[in-house]
DOGUSE-501396 format. One record per residue: residue number from 1; chain; x, y, z of N, C-alpha, C, O, CB in turn. Coordinates in Angstrom, 3 decimals, always signed. Each point is the difference from the previous one (the first is absolute). Glycine has a CB too. Layout:
BEGIN
   pos   unit        n.x        n.y        n.z       ca.x       ca.y       ca.z        c.x        c.y        c.z        o.x        o.y        o.z       cb.x       cb.y       cb.z
   NUM      A          X          Y          Z          X          Y          Z          X          Y          Z          X          Y          Z          X          Y          Z
...
END
This chain:
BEGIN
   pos   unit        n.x        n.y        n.z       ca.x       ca.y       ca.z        c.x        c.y        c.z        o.x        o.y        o.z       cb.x       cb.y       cb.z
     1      A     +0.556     -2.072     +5.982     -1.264     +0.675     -0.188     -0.989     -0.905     -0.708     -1.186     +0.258     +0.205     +2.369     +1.933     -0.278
     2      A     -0.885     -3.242     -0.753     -0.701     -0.236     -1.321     +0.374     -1.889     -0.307     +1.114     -0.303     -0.429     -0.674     +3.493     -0.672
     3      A     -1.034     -3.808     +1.260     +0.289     -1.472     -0.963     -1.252     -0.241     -1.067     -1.216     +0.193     -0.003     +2.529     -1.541     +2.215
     4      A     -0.344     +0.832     -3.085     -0.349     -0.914     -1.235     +0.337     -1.392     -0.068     +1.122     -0.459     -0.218     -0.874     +2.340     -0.840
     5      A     -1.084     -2.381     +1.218     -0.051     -1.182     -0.097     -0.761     -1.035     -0.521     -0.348     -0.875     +0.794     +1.193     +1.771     +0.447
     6      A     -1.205     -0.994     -2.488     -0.891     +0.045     -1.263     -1.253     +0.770     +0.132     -1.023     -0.259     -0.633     +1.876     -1.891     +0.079
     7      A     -0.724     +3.111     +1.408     -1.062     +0.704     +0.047     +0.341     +1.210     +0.835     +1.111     -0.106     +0.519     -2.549     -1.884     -0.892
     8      A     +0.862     +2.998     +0.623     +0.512     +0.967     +0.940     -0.471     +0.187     +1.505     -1.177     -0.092     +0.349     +1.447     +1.061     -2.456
     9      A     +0.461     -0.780     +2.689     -0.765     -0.101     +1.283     +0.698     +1.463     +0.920     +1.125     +0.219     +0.449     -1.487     -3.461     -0.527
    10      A     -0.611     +3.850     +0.074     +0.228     +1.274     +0.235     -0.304     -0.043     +1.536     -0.836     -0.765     +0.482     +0.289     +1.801     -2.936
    11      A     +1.428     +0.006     +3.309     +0.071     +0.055     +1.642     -1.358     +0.081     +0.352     -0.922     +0.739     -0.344     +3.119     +0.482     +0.688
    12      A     -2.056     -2.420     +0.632     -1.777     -0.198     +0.748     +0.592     +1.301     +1.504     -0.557     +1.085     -0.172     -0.624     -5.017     -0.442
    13      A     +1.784     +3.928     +1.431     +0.611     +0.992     +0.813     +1.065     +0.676     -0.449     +0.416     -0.032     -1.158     -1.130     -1.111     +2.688
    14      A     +1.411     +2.089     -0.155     +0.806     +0.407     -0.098     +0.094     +1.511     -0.549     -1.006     +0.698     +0.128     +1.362     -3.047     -0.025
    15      A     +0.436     +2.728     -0.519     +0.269     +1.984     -0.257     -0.524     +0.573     -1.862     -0.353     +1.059     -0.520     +3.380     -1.186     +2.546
    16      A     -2.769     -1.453     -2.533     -0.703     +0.133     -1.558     -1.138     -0.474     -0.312     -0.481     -0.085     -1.130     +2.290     -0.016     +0.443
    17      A     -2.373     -0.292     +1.918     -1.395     -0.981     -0.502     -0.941     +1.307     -0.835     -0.215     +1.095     +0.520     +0.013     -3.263     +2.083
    18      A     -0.138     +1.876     -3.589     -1.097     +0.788     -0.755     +0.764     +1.183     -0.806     -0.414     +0.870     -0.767     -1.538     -1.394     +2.686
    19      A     +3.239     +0.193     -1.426     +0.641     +0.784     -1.155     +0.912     -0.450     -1.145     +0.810     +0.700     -0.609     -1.025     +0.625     +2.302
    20      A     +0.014     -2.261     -1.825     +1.343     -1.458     -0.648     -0.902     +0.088     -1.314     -1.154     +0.065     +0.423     +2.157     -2.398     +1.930
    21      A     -1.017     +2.360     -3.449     -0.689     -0.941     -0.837     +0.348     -0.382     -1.317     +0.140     +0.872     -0.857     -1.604     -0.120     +2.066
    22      A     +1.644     -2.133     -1.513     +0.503     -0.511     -1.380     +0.328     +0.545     -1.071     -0.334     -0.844     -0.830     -0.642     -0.336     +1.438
    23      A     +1.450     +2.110     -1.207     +0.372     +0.337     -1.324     +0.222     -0.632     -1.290     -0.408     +0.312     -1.119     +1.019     +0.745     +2.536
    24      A     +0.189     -2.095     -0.984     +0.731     -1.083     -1.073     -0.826     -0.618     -0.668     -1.219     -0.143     +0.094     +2.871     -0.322     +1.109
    25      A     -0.510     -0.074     -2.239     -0.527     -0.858     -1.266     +0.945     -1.298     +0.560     +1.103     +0.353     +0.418     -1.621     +1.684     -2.871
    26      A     +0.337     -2.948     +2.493     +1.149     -1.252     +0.479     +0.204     -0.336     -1.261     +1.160     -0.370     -0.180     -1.834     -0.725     +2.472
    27      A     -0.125     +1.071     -3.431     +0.500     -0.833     -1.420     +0.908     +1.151     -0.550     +0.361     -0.101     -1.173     -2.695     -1.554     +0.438
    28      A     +2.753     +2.774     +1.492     +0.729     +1.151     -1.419     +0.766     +0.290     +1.164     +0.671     +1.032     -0.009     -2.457     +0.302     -2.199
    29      A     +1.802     -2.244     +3.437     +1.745     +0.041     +0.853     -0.574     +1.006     +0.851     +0.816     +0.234     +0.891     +1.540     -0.609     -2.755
    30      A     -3.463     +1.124     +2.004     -0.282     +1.584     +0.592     -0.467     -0.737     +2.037     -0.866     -0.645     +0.591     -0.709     +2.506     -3.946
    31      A     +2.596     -1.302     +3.551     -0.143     -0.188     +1.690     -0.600     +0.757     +0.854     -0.094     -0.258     +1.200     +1.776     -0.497     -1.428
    32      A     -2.282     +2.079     -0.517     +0.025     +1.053     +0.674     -1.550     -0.536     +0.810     -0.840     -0.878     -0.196     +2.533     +2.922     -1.612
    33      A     -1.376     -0.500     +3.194     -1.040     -0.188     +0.636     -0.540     +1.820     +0.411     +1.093     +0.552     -0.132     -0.132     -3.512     +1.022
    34      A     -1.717     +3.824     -0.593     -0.144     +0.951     +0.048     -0.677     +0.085     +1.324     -0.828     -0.763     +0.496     +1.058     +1.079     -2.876
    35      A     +0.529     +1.254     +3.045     -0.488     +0.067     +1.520     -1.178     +1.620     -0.387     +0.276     +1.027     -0.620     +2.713     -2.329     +2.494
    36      A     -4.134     +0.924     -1.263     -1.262     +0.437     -0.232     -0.091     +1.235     +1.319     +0.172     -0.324     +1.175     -1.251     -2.312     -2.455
    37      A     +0.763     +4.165     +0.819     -0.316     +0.830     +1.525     +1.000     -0.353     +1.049     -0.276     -0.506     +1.087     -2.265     +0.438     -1.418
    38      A     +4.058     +0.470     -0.218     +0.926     -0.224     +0.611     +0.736     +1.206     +1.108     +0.075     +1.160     -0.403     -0.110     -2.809     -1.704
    39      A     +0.576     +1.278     +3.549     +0.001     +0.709     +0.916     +1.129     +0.697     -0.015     +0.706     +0.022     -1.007     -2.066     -1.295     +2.016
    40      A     +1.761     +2.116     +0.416     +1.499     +0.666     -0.376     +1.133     -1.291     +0.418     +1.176     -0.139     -0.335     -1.948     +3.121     +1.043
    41      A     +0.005     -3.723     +0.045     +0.785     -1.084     +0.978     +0.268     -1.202     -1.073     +0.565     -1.000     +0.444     -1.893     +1.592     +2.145
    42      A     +1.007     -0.570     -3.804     +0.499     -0.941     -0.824     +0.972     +0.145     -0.834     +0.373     -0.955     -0.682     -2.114     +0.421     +0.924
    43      A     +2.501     +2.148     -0.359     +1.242     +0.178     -0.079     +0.765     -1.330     +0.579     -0.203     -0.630     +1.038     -0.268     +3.235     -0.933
    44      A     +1.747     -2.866     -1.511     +1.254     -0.970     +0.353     +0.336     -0.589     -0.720     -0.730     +0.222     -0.967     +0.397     -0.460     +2.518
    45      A     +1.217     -0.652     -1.863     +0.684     -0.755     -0.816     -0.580     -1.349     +0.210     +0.274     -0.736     +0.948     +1.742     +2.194     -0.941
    46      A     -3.049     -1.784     -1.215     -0.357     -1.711     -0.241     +0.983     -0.834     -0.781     +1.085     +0.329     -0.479     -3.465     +0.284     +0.391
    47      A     +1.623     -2.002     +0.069     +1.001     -0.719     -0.207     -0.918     -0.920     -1.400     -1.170     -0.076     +0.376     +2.678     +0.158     +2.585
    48      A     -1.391     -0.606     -4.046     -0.620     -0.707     -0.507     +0.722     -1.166     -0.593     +0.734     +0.111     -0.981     -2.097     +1.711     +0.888
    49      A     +1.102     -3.088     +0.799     +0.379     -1.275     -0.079     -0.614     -0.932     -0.776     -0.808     -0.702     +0.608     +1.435     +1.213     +1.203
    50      A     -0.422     -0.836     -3.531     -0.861     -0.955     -0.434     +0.740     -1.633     -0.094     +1.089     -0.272     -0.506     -2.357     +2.480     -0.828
    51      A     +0.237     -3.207     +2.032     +0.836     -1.318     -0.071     -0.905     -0.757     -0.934     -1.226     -0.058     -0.094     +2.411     -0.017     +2.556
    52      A     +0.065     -0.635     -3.295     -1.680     -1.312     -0.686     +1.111     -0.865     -1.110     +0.053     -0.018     -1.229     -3.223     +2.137     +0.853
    53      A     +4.098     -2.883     +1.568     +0.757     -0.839     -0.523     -0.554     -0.929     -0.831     -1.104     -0.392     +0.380     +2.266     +0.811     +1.285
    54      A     -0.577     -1.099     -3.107     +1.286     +0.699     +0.084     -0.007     +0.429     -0.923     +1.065     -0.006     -0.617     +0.072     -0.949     +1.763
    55      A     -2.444     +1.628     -1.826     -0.082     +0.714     -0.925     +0.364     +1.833     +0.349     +0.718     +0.509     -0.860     -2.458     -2.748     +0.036
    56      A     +1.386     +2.995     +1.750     +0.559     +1.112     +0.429     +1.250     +0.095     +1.425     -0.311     -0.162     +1.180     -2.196     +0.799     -2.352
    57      A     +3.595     -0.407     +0.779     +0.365     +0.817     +1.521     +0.975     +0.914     +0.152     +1.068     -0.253     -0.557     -1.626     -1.522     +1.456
    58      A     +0.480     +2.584     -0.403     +0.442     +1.102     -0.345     +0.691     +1.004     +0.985     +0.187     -0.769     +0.944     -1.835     +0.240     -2.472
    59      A     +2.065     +1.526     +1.866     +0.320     +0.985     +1.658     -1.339     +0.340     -0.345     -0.721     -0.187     -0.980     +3.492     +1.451     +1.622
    60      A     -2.930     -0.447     +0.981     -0.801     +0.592     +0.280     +0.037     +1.359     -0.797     +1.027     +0.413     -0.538     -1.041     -1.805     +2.572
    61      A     -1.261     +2.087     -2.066     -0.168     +1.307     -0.433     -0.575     +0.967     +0.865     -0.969     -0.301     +0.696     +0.858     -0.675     -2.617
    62      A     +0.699     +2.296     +1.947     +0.100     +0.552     +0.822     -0.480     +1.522     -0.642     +0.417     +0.361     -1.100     +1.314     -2.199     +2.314
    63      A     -2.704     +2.722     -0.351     -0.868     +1.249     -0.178     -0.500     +1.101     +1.175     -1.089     -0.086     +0.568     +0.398     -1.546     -2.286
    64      A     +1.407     +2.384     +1.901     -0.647     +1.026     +0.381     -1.230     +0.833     +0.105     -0.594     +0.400     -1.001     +2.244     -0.867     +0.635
    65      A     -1.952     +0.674     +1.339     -1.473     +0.563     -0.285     -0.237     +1.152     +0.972     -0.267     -0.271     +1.171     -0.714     -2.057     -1.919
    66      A     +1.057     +3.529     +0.363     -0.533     +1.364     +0.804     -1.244     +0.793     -0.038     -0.118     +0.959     -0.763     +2.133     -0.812     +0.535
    67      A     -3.031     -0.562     +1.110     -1.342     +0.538     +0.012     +0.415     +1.397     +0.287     +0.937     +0.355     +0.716     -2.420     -2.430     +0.073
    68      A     +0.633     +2.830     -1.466     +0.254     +1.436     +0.105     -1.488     +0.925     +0.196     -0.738     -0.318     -0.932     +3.068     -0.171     -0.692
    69      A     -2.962     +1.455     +2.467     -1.231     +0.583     -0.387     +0.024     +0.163     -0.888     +1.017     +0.029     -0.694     -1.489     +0.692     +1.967
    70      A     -1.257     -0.447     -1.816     +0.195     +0.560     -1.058     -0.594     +1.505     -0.389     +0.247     +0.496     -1.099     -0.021     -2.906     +0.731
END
């Protein structure tokens, strides 16, 4: 959905474009990213992969997410 790569670069296409957007702090380790006016079709199990040898590496992290009306 999402790279960092000294900077953020949020989906130019695709099913998240305009809904992706940066959250994080990179100096306090914070990876996060937040999905904006989110659909029913984005229900599922993500995956969050941070690399940045060879100071971080780590498994993947893993989150659920169930859009619900409201």
């Amino acid at each position: 959905i999402f790279l960092y790569h000294g900077r953020a670069y949020p989906p130019d296409k695709g099913t998240f474009k305009g809904h992706a957007v940066w959250s994080g702090d990179v100096m306090k380790g914070d990876a996060s990213i937040t999905l904006q006016n989110v659909q029913f079709f984005f229900n599922g199990t993500y995956s969050c992969q941070v690399r940045n040898p060879p100071d971080f590496q780590g498994f993947a992290g893993e989150i659920s997410l169930k859009v619900v009306q409201k």
